[in-house]
C-alpha positions as a Python dict, from the first residue, in 0.01 Angstrom:
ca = {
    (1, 'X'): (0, 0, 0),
    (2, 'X'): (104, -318, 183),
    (3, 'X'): (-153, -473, 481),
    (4, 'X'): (-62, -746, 675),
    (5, 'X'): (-353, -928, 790),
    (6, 'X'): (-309, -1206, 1105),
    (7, 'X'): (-602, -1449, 1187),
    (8, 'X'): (-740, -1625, 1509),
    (9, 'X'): (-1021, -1889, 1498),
    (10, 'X'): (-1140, -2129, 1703),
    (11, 'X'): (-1073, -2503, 1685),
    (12, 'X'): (-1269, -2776, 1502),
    (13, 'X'): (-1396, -2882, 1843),
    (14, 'X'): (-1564, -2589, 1835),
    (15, 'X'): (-1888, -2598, 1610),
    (16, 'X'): (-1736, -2728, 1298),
    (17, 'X'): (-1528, -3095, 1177),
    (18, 'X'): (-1226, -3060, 1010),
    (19, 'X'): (-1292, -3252, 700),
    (20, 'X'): (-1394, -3276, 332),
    (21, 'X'): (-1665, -2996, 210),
    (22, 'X'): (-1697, -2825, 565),
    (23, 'X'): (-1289, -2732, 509),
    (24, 'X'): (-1327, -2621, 178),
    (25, 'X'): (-1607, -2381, 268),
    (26, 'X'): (-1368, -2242, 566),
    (27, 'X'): (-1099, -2153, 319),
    (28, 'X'): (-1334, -1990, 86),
    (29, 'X'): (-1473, -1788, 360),
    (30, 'X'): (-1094, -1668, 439),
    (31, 'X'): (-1017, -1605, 55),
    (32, 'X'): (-1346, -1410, 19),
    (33, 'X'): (-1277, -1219, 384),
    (34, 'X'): (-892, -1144, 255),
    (35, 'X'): (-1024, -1013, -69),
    (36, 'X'): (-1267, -779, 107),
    (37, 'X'): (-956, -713, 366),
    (38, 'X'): (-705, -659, 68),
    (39, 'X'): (-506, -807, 237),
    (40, 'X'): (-125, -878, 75),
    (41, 'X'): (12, -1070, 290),
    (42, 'X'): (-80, -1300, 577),
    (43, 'X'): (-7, -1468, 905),
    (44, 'X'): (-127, -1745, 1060),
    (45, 'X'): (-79, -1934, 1375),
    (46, 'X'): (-51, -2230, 1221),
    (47, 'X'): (-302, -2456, 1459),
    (48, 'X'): (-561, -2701, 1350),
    (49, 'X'): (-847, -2559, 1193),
    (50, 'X'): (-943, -2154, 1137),
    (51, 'X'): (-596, -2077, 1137),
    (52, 'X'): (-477, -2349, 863),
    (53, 'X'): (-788, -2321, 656),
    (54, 'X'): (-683, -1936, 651),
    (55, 'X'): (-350, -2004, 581),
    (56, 'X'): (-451, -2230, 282),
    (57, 'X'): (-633, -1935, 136),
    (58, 'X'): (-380, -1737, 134),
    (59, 'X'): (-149, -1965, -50),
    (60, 'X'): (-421, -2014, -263),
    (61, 'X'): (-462, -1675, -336),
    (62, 'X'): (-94, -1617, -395),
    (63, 'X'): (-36, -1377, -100),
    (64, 'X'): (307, -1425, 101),
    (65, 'X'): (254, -1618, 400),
    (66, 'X'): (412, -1586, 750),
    (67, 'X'): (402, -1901, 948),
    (68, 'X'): (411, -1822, 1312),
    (69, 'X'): (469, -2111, 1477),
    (70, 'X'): (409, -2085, 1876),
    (71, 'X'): (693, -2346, 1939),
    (72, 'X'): (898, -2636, 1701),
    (73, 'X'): (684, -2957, 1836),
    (74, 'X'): (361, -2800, 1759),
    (75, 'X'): (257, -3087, 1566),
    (76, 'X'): (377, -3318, 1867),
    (77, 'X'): (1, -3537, 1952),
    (78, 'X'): (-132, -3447, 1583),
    (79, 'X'): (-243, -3726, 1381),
    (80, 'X'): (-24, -3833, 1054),
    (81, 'X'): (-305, -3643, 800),
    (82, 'X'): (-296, -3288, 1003),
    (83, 'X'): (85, -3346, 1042),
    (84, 'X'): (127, -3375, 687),
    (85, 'X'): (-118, -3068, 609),
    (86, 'X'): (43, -2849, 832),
    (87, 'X'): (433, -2960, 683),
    (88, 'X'): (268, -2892, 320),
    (89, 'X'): (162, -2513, 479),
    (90, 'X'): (517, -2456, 639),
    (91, 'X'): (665, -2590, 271),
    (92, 'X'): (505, -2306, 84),
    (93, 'X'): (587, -2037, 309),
    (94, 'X'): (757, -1737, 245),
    (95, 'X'): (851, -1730, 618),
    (96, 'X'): (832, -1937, 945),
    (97, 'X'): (889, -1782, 1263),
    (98, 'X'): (920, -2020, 1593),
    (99, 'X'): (804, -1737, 1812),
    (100, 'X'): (927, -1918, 2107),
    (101, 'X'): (1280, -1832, 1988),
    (102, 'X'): (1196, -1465, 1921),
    (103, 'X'): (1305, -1163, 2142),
    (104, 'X'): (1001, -1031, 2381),
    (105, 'X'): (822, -1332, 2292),
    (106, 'X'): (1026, -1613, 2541),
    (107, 'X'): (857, -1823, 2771),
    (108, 'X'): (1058, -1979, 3045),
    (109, 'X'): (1015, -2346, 2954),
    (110, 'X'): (1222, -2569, 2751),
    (111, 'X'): (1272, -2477, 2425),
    (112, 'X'): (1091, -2600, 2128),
    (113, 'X'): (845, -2786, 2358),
    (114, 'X'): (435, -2689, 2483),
    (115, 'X'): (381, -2436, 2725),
    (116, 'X'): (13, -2297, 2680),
    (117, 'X'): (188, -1959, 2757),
    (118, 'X'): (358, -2022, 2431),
    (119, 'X'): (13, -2011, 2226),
    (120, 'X'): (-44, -1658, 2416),
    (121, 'X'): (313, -1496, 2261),
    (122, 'X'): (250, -1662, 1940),
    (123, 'X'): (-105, -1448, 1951),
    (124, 'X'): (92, -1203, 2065),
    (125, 'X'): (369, -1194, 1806),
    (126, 'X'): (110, -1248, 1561),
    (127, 'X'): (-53, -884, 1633),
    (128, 'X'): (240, -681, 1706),
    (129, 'X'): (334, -722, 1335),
    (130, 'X'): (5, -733, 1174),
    (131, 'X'): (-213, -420, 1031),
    (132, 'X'): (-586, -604, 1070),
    (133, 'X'): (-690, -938, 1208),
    (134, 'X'): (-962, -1150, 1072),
    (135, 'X'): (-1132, -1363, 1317),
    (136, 'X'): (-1375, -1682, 1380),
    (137, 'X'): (-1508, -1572, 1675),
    (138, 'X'): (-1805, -1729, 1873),
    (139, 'X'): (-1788, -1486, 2167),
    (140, 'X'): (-1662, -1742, 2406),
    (141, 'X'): (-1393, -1763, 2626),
    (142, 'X'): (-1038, -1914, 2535),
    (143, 'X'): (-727, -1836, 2321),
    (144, 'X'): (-922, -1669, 2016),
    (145, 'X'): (-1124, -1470, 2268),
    (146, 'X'): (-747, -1347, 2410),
    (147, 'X'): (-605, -1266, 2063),
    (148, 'X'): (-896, -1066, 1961),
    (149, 'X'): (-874, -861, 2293),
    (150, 'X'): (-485, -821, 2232),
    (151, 'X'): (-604, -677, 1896),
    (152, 'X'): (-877, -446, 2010),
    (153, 'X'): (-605, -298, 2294),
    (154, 'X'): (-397, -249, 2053),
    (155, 'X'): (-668, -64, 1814),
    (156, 'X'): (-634, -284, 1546),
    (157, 'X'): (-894, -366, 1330),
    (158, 'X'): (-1081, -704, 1336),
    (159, 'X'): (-1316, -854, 1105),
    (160, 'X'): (-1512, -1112, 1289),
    (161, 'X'): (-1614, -1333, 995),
    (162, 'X'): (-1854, -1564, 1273),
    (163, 'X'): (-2174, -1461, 1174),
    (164, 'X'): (-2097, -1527, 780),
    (165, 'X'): (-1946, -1892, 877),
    (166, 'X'): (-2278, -1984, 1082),
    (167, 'X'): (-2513, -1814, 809),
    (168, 'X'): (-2316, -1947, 488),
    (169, 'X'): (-2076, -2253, 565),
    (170, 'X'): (-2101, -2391, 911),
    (171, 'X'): (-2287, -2771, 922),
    (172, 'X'): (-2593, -2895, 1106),
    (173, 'X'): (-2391, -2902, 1396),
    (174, 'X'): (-2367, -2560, 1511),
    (175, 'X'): (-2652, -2428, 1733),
}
């Protein structure tokens, strides 16, 4: 039996640095979460952080991944080393979507370019064709608390995985 899992996560900005060992722990914590999820096959939004460290994991974990990019110049003010992580993501895809360009999903901007209404379809996209979500969710306002309400109105299932990232592999910095 096939299940589709999508994820949402909050940025680095948000309680944890994108870098070295702190990383590493985030895509464990997605492999681990998938396995419990058995999950076979993924998509993720693509954006800095949650959402790359989960895509890494499933790569890692050999699972067919669905890019779902919100729009073709996401990486437009990235630096050079998340440019190049998320090209080496989108290389071992089995599928990229630009949502933007996707029926029911179009934004009335130019195509290709930001439109924070863009990030909202891509959530949107991303749970319309998903059986569960997993989630790095703080309880806070924003775009991850959006997806995961899109989810729960649409009764899907959503494993929060925040209180194993603060009690297991978030830094110092958290509260």
């Amino acid at each position: 039996m096939s299940k589709i899992v999508a994820g949402t996560g909050h940025r680095p900005n948000r309680c944890y640095p994108l870098e070295g060992q702190t990383f590493e722990r985030m895509i464990e914590l997605c492999k681990a979460s998938l396995q419990k999820m058995q999950a076979t096959e993924v998509i993720s939004g693509m954006a800095i952080g949650f959402d790359q460290a989960l895509a890494t994991a499933a790569i890692k974990l050999n699972l067919p991944l669905t890019a779902a990019v919100p729009f073709a110049e996401q990486d437009a003010k990235w630096t050079p080393e998340d440019i190049s992580r998320w090209e080496n993501i989108l290389f071992q895809a089995k599928t990229i979507v630009f949502v933007d360009r996707q029926d029911g999903y179009l934004v009335r901007s130019s195509p290709g370019q930001y439109h924070v209404d863009k990030l909202k379809k891509r959530n949107q996209w991303m749970i319309d064709h998903c059986d569960e979500v997993l989630a790095l969710y703080d309880g806070g306002n924003g775009g991850t608390a959006h997806c995961v309400g899109y989810a729960e109105s649409q009764e899907k299932y959503v494993l929060n995985a925040w209180k194993s990232w603060i009690k297991y592999g978030a830094t110092s910095i958290c509260p």
